[in-house]
C-alpha positions in Angstrom: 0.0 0.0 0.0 1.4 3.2 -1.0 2.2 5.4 1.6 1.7 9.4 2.0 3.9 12.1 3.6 4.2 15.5 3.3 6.7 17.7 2.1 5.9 21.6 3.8 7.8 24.3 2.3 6.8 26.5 4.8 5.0 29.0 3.3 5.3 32.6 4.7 2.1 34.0 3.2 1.5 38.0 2.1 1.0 40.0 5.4 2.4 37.3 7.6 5.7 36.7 8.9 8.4 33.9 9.3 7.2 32.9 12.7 4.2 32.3 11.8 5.1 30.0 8.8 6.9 28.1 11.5 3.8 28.2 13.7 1.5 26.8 11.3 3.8 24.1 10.0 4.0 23.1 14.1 0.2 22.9 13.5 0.1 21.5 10.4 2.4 18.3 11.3 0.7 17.4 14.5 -2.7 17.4 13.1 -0.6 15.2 10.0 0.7 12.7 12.7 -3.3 12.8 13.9 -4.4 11.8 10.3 -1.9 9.1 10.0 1.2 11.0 7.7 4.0 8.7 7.8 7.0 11.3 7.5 6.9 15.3 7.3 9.7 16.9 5.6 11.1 20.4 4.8 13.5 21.5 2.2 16.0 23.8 2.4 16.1 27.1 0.2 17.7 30.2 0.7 16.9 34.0 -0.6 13.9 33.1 -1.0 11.0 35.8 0.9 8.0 32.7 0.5 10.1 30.2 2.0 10.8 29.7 6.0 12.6 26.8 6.5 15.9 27.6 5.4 17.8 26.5 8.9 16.5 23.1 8.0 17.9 21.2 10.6 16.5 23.8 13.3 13.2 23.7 11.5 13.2 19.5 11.7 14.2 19.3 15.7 11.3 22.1 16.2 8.7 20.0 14.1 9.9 16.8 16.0 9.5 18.3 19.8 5.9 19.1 19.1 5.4 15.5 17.6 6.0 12.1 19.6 5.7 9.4 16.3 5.8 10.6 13.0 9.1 11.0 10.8 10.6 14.1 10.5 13.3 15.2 8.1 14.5 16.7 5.1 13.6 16.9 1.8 16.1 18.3 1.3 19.7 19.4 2.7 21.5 20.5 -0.3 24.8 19.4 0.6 26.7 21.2 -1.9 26.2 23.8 0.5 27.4 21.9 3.7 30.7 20.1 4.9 29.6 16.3 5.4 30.8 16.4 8.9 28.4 19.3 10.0 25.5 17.7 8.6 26.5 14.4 10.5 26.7 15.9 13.8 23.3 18.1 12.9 21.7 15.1 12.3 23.4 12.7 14.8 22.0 15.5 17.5 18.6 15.1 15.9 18.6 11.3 15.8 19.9 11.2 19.2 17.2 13.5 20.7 14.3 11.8 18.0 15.3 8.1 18.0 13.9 6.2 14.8 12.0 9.5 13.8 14.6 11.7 11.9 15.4 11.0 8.1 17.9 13.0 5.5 16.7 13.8 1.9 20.1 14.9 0.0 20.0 17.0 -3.2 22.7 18.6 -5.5 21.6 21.5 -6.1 22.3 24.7 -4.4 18.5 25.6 -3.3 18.9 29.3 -4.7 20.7 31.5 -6.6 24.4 31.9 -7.8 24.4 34.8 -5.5 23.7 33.2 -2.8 25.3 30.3 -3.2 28.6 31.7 -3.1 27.4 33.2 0.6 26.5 30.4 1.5 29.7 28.9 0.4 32.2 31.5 0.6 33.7 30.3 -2.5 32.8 28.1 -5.2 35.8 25.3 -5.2 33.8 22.7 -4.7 30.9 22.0 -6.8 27.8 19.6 -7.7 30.4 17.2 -9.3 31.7 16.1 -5.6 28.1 15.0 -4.3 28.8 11.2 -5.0 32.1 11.2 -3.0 30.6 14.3 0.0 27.1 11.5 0.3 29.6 8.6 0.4 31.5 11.1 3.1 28.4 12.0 4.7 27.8 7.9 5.4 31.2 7.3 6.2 30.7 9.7 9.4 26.9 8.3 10.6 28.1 4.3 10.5 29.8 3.4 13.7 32.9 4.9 14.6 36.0 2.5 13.3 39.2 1.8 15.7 41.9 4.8 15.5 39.7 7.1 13.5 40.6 10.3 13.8 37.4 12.8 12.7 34.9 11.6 14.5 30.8 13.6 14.4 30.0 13.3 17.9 27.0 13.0 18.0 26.8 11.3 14.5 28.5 8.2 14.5 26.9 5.1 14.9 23.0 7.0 14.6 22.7 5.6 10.7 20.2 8.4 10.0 19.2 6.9 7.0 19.7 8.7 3.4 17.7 9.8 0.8 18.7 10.7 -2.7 16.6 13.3 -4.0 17.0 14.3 -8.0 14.7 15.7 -11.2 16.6 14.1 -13.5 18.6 10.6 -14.5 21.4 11.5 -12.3 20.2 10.8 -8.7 18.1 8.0 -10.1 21.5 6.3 -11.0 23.3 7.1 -7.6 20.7 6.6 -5.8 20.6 2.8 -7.4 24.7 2.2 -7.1 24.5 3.5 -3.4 21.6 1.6 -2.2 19.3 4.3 -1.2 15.4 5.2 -1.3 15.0 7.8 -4.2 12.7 10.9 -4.1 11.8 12.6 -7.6 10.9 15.8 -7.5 8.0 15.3 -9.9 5.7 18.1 -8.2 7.4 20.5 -9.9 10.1 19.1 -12.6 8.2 15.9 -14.0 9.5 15.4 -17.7 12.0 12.4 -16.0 10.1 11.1 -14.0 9.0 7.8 -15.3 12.4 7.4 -17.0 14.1 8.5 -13.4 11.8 5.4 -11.8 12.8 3.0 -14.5 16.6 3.7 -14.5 16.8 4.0 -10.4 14.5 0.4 -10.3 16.4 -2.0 -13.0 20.1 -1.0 -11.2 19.0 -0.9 -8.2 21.9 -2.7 -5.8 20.8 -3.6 -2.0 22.5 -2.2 0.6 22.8 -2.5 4.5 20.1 0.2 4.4 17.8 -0.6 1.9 17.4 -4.4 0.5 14.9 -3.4 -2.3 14.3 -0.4 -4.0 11.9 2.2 -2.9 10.6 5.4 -4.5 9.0 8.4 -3.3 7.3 11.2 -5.6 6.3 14.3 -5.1 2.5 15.0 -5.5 0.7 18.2 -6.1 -2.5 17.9 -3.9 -5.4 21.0 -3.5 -8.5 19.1 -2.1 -11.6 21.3 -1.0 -15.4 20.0 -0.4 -15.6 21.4 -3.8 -13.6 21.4 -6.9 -14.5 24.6 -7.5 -13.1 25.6 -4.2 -10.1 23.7 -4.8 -9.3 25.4 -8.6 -9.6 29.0 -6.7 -7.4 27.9 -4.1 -4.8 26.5 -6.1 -4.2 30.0 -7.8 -1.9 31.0 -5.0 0.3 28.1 -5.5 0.2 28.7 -9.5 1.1 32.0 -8.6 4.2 31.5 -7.1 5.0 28.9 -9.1 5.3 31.5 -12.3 6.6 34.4 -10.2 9.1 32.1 -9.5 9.7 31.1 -13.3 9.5 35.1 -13.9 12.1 35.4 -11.4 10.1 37.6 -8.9 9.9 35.4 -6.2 7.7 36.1 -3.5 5.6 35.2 0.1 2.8 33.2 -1.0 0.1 35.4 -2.6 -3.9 35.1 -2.1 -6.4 33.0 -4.4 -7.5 35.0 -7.3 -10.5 34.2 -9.9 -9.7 33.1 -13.6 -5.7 33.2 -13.1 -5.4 31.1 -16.1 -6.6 33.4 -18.2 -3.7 35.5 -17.2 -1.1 33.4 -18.2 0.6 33.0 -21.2 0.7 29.9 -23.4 4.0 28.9 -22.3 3.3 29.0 -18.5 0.0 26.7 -19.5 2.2 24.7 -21.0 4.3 24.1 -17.9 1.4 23.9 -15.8 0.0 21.8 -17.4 3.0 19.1 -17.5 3.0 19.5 -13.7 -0.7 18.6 -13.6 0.3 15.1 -14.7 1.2 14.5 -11.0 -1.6 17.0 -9.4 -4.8 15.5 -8.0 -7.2 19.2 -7.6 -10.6 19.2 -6.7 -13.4 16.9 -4.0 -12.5 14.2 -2.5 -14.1 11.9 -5.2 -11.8 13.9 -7.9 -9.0 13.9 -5.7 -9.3 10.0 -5.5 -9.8 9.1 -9.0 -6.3 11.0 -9.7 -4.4 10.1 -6.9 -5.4 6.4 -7.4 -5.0 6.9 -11.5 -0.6 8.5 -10.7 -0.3 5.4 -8.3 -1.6 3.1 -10.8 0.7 4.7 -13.5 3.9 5.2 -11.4 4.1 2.1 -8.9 5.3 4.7 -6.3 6.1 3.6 -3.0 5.8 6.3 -1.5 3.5 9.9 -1.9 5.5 13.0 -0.7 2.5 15.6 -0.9 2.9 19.3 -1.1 -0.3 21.5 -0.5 0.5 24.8 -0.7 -2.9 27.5 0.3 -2.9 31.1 1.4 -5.5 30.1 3.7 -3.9 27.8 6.8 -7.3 26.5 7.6 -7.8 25.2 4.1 -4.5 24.0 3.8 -5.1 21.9 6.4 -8.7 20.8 5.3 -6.8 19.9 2.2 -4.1 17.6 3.7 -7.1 15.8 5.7 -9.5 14.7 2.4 -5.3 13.4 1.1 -5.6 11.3 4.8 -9.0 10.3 3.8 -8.7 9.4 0.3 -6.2 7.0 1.6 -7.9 5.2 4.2 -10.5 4.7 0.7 -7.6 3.6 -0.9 -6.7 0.8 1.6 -10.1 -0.1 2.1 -10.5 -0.7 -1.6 -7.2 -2.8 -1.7 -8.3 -4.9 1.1 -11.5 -5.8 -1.0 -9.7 -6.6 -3.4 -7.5 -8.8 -1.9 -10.8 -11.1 -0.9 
């Protein structure tokens, strides 16, 4: 049975501020463990005014003291931007405060703009080239500590947080098979690989202590409301940004407007419309026809769910019909296993 999670990107809205992004998500993921979510993540991105999570690791051990059972991690650390070792110990810390509860999504990419990339990094020497070896690294420091050896993450070693690959394209689909690892496709917002990302990362898949099989997670678009005309309107907030974004005038998360379609132009439908392959808008009877109809198409292990509204009490109306459509989901696999 497929399972479903939730990736928050922690939204700050128009008129509202970082804190209260960081409030809501609190909310948001204890009402999620409530409805049965098996893992909440946040990502990290930087520069970016619409976006609060981008201390991620602070972000994950505050979601995780307001929780007691459900997974909490990253989706993910872009470790470009990071010296293995001080994600290790991050992470260690987490895993030893949150035992079994704290995972690590990794990506390649810098999460933001050349800009800010180099201040983040201070210099650009290393580069997206060196993720194989710095995940490899990263490993290296969370397995047990060996005899005489002389770095050490305390805490870190010997936690095993275990990895994620994250990717949009064929190249964290083939690491993530040589390595070993669960692999997470962006398809929420970068799709076009998707299937051929799935097929590549499943035929080379090779087992590893962590993971014997392998196992995919993708991301899914989800605006549920007790109408579908409810859920189209809400969904224009998250379209907006989506094509700010593109324009390259990113932004806090604008309000719902009517007919934002109409506004666009036909390359932005286009796009939209390719990330409405993995999208499941509208009642809960819609929203179960499409979820079931992506799970049917992809094989997907795993849902990583991103329901972004203006309005906190919708968003969270939203992510409850995604909890209901699947306890319909299991019930119908159950009768079918009669």
């Amino acid at each position: 049975m497929t399972a479903f999670s939730i990736l928050d990107l922690a939204p700050v809205t128009q008129g509202s501020t970082p804190r209260d992004s960081l409030q809501r998500s609190k909310d948001l993921i204890q009402h999620a463990e409530a409805w049965g979510y098996k893992r909440h993540w946040v990502a990290e991105h930087h520069n970016m005014q619409g976006i609060a999570s981008s201390a991620t690791s602070v972000v994950i051990g505050y979601l995780a003291e307001a929780t007691k059972t459900i997974r909490v991690g990253a989706g993910g650390i872009m470790l470009p931007n990071h010296a293995p070792l001080v994600i290790a110990e991050q992470f260690g810390t987490l895993a030893c405060l949150y035992p079994g509860r704290i995972d690590l999504g990794l990506g390649r990419a810098p999460g933001t703009d050349q800009l800010t990339m180099q201040a983040l990094r201070r210099n650009l020497q290393g580069n997206i080239d060196d993720f194989p070896r710095d995940v490899v690294e990263l490993q290296h420091f969370l397995k047990q500590a060996e005899p005489q050896q002389s770095v050490v993450a305390m805490p870190g070693a010997g936690t095993n947080v275990p990895l994620w690959i994250l990717g949009s394209s064929l190249f964290g689909a083939q690491l993530a098979a040589m390595l070993g690892l669960p692999f997470a496709f962006a398809s929420h917002f970068a799709p076009a690989y998707m299937q051929a990302a799935v097929d590549m990362y499943r035929d080379r898949f090779q087992p590893s202590e962590q993971l014997q099989e392998p196992y995919t997670m993708l991301g899914f678009n989800l605006c549920a409301a007790d109408s579908t005309a409810e859920a189209s309107y809400l969904r224009s907030s998250s379209l907006q940004s989506f094509i700010n974004l593109r324009r390259g005038q990113p932004g806090p998360l604008p309000p719902p407007i009517e007919n934002f379609d109409s506004q666009m132009s036909t390359a932005e439908q286009q796009m939209l419309e390719q990330i409405s392959q993995c999208s499941a808008i509208g009642d809960i009877d819609t929203v179960e026809q499409q979820t079931c109809q992506f799970i049917d198409r992809t094989g997907a292990d795993e849902l990583m769910i991103v329901s972004s509204m203006f309005d906190h009490e919708k968003r969270l109306r939203s992510y409850e019909i995604g909890a209901e459509v699947k306890k319909r989901l299991a019930a119908s696999a159950k009768e079918d296993d009669r």
